[in-house]
MARPANU-989466 format. One record per residue (C-alpha): residue in one letter; x, y, z. Coordinates in steps of 0.05 Angstrom, whole numbers, padded with zeros to 5 digits. Layout:
<sites>
A,X,Y,Z
...
</sites>
This chain:
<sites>
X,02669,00740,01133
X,02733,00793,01131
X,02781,00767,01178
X,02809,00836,01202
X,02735,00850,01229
X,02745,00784,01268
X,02809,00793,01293
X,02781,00864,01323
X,02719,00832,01347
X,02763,00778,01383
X,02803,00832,01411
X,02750,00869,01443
X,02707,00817,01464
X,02693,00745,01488
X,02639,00724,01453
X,02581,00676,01486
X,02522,00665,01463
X,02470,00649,01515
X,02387,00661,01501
X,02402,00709,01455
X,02449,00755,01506
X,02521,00766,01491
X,02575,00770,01556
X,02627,00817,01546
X,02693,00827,01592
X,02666,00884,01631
X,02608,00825,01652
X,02556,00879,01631
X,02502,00850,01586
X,02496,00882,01509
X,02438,00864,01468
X,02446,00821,01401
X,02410,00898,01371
X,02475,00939,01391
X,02526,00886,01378
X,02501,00880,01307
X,02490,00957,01289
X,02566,00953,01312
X,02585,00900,01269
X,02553,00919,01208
X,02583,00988,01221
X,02652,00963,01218
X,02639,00917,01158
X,02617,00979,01122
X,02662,01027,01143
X,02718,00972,01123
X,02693,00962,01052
X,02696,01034,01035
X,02757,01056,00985
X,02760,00977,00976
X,02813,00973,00910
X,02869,00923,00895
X,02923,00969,00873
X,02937,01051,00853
X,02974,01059,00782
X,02985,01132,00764
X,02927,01166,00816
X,02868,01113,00789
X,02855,01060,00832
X,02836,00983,00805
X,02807,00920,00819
X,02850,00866,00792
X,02811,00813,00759
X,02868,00756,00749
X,02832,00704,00710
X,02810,00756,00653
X,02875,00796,00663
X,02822,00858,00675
X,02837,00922,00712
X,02775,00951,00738
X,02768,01023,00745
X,02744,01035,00819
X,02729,01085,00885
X,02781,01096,00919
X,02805,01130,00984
X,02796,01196,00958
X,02744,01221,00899
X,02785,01229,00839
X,02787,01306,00821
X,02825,01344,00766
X,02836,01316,00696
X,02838,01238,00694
X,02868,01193,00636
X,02844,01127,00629
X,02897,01078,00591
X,02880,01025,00548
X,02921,00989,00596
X,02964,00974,00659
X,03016,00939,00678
X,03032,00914,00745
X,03078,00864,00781
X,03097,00839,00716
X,03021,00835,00684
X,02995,00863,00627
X,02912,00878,00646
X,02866,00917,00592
X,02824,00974,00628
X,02755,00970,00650
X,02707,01022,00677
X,02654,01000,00745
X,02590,01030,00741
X,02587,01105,00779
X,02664,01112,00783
X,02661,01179,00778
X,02594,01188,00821
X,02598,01260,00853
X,02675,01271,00844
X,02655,01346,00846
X,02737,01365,00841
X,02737,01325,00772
X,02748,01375,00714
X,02762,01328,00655
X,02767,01260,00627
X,02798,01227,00575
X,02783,01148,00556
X,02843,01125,00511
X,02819,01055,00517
X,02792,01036,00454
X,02761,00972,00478
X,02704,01005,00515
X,02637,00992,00489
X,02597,01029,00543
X,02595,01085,00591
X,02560,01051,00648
X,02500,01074,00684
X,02515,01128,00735
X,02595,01138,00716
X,02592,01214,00719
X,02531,01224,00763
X,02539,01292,00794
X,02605,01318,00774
X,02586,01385,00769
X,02662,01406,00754
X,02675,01364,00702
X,02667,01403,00636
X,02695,01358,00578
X,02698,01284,00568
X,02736,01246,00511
X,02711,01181,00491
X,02741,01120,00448
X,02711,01110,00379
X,02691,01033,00405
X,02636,01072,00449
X,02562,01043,00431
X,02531,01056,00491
X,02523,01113,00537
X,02479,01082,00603
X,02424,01117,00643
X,02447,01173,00686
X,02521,01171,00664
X,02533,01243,00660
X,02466,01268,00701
X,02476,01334,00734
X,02544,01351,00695
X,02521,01421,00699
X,02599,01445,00676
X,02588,01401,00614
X,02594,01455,00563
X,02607,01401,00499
X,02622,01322,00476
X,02638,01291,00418
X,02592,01232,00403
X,02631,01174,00370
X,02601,01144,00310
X,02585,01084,00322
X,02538,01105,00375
X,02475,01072,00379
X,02442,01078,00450
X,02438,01141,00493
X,02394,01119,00562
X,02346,01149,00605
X,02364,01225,00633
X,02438,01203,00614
X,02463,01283,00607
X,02394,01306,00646
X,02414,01376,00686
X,02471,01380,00636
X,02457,01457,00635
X,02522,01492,00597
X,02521,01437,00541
X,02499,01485,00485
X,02507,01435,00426
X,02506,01362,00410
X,02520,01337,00331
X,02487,01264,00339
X,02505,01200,00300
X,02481,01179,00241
X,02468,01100,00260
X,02441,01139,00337
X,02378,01087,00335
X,02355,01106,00410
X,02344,01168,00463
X,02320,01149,00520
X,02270,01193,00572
X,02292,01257,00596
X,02354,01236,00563
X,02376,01316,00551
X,02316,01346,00604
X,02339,01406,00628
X,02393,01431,00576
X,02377,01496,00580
X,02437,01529,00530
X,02418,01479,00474
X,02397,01520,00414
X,02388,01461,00359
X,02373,01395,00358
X,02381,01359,00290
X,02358,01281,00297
X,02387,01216,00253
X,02334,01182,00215
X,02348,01120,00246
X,02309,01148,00310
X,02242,01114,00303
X,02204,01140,00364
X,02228,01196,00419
X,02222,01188,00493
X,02186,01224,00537
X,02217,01285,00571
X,02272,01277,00518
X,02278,01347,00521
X,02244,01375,00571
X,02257,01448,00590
X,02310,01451,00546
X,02288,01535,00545
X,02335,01556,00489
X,02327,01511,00441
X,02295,01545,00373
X,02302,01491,00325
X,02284,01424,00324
X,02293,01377,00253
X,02258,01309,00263
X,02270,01241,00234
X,02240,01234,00174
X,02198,01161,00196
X,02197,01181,00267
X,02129,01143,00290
X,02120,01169,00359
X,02137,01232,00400
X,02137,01221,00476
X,02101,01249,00533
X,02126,01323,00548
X,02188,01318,00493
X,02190,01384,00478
X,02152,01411,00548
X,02185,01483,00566
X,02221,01502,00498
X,02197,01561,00508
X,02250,01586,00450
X,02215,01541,00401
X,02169,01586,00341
X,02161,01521,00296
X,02170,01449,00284
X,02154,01405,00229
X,02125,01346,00241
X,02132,01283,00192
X,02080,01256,00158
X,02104,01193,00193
X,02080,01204,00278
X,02016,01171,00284
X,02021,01178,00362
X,02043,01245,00405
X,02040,01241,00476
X,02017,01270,00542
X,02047,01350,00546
X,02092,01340,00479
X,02098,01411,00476
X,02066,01447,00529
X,02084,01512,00552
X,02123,01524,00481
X,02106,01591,00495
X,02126,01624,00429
X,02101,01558,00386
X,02059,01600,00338
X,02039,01536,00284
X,02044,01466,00287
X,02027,01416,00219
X,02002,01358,00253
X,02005,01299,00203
X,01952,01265,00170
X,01969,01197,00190
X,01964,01225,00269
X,01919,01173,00305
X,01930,01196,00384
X,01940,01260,00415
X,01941,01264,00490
X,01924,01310,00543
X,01952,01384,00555
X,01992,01374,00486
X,01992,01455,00471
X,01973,01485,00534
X,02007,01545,00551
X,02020,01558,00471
X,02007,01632,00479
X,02023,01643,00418
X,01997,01592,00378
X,01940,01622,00335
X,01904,01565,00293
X,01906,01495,00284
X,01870,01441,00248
X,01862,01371,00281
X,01868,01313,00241
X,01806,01271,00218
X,01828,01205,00251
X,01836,01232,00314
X,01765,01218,00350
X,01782,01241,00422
X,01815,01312,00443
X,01851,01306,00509
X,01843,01332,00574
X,01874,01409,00582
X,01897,01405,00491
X,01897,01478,00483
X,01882,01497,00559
X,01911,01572,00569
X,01925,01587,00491
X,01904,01656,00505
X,01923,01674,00429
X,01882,01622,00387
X,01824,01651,00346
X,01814,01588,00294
X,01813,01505,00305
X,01792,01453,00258
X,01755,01398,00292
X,01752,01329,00262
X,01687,01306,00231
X,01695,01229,00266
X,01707,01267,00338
X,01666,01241,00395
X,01697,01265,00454
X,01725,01331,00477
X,01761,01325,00539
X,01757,01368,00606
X,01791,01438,00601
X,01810,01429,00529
X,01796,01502,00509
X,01808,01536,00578
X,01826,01597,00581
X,01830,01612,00508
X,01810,01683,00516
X,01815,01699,00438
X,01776,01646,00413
X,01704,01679,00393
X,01673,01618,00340
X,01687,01545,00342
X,01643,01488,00308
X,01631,01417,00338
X,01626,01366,00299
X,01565,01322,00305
X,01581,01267,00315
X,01612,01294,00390
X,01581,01248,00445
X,01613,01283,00507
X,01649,01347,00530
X,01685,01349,00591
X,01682,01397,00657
X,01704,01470,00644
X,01713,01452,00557
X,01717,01525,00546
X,01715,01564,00605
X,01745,01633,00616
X,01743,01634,00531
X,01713,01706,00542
X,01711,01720,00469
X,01662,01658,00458
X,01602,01690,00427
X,01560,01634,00411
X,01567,01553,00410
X,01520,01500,00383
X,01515,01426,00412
X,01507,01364,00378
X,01445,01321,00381
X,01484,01258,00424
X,01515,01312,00481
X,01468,01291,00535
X,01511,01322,00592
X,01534,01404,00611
X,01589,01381,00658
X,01605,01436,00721
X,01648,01492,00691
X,01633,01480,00613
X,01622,01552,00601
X,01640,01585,00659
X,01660,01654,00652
X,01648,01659,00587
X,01636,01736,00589
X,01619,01746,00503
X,01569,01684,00507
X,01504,01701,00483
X,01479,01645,00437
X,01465,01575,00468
X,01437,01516,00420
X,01431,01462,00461
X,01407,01388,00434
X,01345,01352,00444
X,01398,01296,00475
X,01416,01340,00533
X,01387,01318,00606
X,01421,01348,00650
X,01459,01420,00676
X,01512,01404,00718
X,01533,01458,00775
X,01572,01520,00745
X,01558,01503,00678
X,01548,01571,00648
X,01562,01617,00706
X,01585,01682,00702
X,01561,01683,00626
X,01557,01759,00633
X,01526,01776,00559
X,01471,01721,00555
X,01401,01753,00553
X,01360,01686,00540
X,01372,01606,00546
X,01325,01554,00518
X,01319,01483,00556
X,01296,01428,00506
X,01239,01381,00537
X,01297,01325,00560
X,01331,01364,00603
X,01323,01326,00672
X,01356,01371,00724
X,01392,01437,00722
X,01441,01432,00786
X,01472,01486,00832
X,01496,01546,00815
X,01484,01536,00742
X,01469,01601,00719
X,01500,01643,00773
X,01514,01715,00759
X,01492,01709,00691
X,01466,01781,00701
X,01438,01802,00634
X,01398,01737,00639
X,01316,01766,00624
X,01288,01697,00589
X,01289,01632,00605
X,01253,01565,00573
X,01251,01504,00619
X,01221,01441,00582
X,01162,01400,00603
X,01219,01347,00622
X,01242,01386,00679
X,01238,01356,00749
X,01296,01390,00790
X,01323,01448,00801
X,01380,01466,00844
X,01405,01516,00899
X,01435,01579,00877
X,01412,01552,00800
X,01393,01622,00782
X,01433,01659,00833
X,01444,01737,00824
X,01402,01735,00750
X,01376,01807,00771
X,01353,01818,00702
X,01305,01758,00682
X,01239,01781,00674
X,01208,01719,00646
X,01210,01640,00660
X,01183,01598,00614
X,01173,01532,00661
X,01135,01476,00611
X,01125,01420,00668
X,01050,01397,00680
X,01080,01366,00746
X,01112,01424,00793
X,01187,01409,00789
X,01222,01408,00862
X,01265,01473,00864
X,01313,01488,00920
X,01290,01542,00964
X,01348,01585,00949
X,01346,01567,00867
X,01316,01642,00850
X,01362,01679,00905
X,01372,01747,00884
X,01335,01744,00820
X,01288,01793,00857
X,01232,01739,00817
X,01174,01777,00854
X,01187,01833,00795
X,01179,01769,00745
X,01127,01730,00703
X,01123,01652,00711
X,01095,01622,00650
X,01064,01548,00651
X,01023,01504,00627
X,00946,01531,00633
X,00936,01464,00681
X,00981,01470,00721
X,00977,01546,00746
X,00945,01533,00816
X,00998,01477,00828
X,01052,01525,00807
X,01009,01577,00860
X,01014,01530,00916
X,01085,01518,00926
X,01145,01558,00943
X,01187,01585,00914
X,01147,01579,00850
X,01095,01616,00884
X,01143,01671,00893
X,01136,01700,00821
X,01108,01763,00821
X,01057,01743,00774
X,01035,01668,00742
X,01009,01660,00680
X,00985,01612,00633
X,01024,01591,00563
X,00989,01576,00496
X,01027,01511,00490
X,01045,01468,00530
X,01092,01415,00496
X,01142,01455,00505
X,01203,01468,00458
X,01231,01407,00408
X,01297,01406,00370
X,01299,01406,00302
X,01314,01345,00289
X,01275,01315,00343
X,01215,01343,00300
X,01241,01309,00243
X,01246,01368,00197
X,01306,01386,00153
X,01354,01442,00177
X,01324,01483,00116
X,01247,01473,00130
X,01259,01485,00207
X,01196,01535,00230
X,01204,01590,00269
X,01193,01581,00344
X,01169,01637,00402
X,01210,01648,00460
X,01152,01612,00488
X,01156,01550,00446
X,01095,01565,00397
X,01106,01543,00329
X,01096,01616,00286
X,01074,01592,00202
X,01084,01666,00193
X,01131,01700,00241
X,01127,01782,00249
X,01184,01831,00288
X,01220,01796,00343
X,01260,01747,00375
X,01251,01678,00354
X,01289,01605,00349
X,01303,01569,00292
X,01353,01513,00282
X,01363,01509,00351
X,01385,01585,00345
X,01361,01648,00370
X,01346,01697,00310
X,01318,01768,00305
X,01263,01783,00257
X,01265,01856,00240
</sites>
């Protein structure tokens, strides 16, 4: 224990300890809780500005057995330009200089630094934290190392010269660095570390050693001026959100190399317009291009099987993408908001699309489903104003709520027999709505499921056993002006129970298996028949509306 806190504790006090009470002079009892916040007050309040010695306005901790003279705090923060000497002498002693980590944390007075000692291998962690004066730094040659957070919010920090023999620059090291406007990196630079140049905004280029095998994440994040970007040529792996926020960034090239590109890479690259993704490119994460407004096409490559959540949510100016043939999944939001996009084909061999895949893409005219999609998730197609042609599979059991409201231009929708349930609010406000074909499959319908179709004027309901509906399913459809069409056997049933009974009129339909997918019926895409908005097979089809391939087609 210090012996000046002692001493003043001896002074001030007799001490007796006695069932956990301590008797002071004054014979008025303190409890053990104050005495101690007291103490350890003192003993903190002692320690601070603890140094050995001051040489030239730096102060030091003498470490005798190495002859080392450690750079430490001192009674005041150092401000101003600072030299540090290879090294001091004092009381007859030579010592070579050494830096403690965060020396320099939040000297806000300090301008400039210079490090003449040549034997430094590393600028610690922390060193320059929060000098938001200092504005130029000079380091040794020796220098291999620069440590997480060393010159973190140096927002004065307008340039530094890298030495070469460089190697490691740590996590967020020049993070907030916001006047440093250019950075010429190392050739033998072998690792960045996350968020290690986040929030440069004035940095304009970034050209990368080869020896940099993978980037960090956040690397450099909002960095909002930056325009051009050249990558390693083996880099393996770009990190999650990199490049999130160059919103000066038109291009980047890619090497054939990156087989992995994380979470947000590039998001909200605003003026991104094209992107090569390589070959070789195995995983791409969620929200990787959203907010690219002005990215217009892009192919994904084939060994990516799984498109991440939010990929190309709120590219309001893309109008082409390539999907892979092995995809299976297509993650939630991955085309919202992509208001330009008016065609896109799914692969087969898709298994699952996600809640709200491609709503608000208003310019979506018409979208096919694969075979193995056996879920609409809520939100799919959701304001989806240019919709009017929905091919659903003979896999699909179930609407979920919101899936297609709002589609504005639809006039007709076809269930396949395995669709299960349609849930709430499904078709809401789809307002051009006049057909719709329910398979035999169907057992329930939700509330609101058909809210505000004013225009249907026929339902095509295939179910020998009366599905249950939600009172409120039909609200505002005005369905007394409609025709409910089901199976001949079934018509009285239909009759009997609200709000089926409800229709204006119920009639009887020619046949009543309902509707099958092509491929469910085993015919080739070529040999597919023509089908009735009813579901009757037609050999020989006249003037109308029909479906065929799982498509609605016009016979004129």
């Amino acid at each position: 224990m210090n012996k000046n806190i002692l001493s003043q504790l001896e002074k001030s006090c007799f001490l007796r300890l006695l069932s956990g009470v301590l008797y002071v002079k004054s014979k008025k009892v303190i409890t053990m809780k104050k005495v101690l916040f007291t103490f350890i007050l003192m003993l903190v309040t002692s320690t601070v500005g603890a140094y050995d010695v001051r040489i030239n306005g730096l102060y030091y901790n003498l470490v005798e057995k190495a002859k080392v003279a450690e750079v430490t705090t001192g009674d005041e923060k150092y401000a101003g330009a600072v030299e540090i000497p290879q090294t001091v002498t004092y009381e007859g002693n030579t010592y070579v200089v050494s830096m403690e980590s965060g020396v320099f944390e939040l000297c806000t007075g300090l301008t400039s630094v210079t490090i003449a000692a040549e034997g430094f291998t590393e600028i610690k962690p922390r060193t320059f934290y929060g000098c938001q004066a200092l504005t130029s730094v000079t380091l040794p040659e020796s220098i291999q190392t620069i440590g997480e957070w060393a010159f973190y919010g140096c927002e004065s920090l307008a340039s530094i010269s890298f030495p070469a023999g460089l190697t490691t620059i740590g996590n967020e090291a020049f993070f907030g660095c916001e006047s440093l406007a250019s950075i010429s990196f190392p050739a033998g630079l072998t690792t960045i570390g996350y968020g290690a140049f986040s929030g440069c905004k004035k940095l304009t280029e970034i050209i990368l050693p080869d020896k940099i095998g993978a980037l960090g994440g956040q690397v450099f994040f909002n960095c909002t001026s930056l325009t051009t970007v050249s990558l390693p040529k083996d880099l393996t792996s770009i990190g999650a959100s990199a490049f999130s926020g160059c919103e000066g960034l038109t291009a980047i090239d890619i090497p054939s190399t990156v087989t992995y590109i994380g979470s947000g890479s590039f998001n909200r690259c605003s003026r991104l317009q094209s992107v090569l993704l390589p070959e070789n490119l195995e995983y791409l994460g969620d929200v990787v291009f959203a907010g690219c407004t002005a990215m217009t096409s892009v192919s994904i490559p084939e060994r990516i099987t799984r498109i991440g959540g939010g990929l190309f949510s709120g590219c309001t100016g893309l109008v082409d993408v390539h999907l892979p043939q092995q995809l299976t999944v297509i993650g939630s939001w991955a085309f919202y908001g992509c208001s330009e996009l008016a065609s896109i084909q799914i692969p087969e061999s898709v298994v699952s699309i996600g809640e709200g895949v491609f709503s608000g893409c208003s310019a979506l005219a018409s979208i096919t489903l694969p075979e193995h999609v056996t879920r609409i998730p809520s939100q799919a197609f959701a304001t989806c104003h240019s919709l009017k042609t929905v091919s659903l599979g003979s896999g699909v059991t179930e609407i979920e709520g919101t899936a297609f409201v709002d589609c504005s231009a639809m006039t007709s929708i076809v269930l396949p027999n395995s669709v299960k349930t349609i849930r709430y609010r499904a078709f809401d406000s789809c307002t051009r709505l006049e057909t719709i074909s329910v398979g035999s499959g169907i057992q329930f319908i939700g509330d609101y499921a058909f809210y505000n179709c004013n225009a249907m004027t026929d339902f095509y309901c295939y179910a020998e056993d009366v599905p249950w509906v939600h009172s409120l399913a039909f609200e505002k459809a005005y369905i007394d002006y409609s025709t409910l069409h089901v199976p001949a056997s079934a018509v009285d049933a239909y009759r009997a129970v609200a709000p089926w009974s409800e229709f204006g009129t119920i009639v009887a339909i020619d046949d009543p298996t309902g509707i099958k997918g092509v491929k469910e019926s085993g015919m080739s895409v070529a040999d597919a028949p023509y089908y009735s908005i009813g579901g009757v097979c037609e050999q020989h089809p006249g003037k109308g509306l029909y479906i065929k391939n799982r498509r609605k087609v016009i016979l004129k």
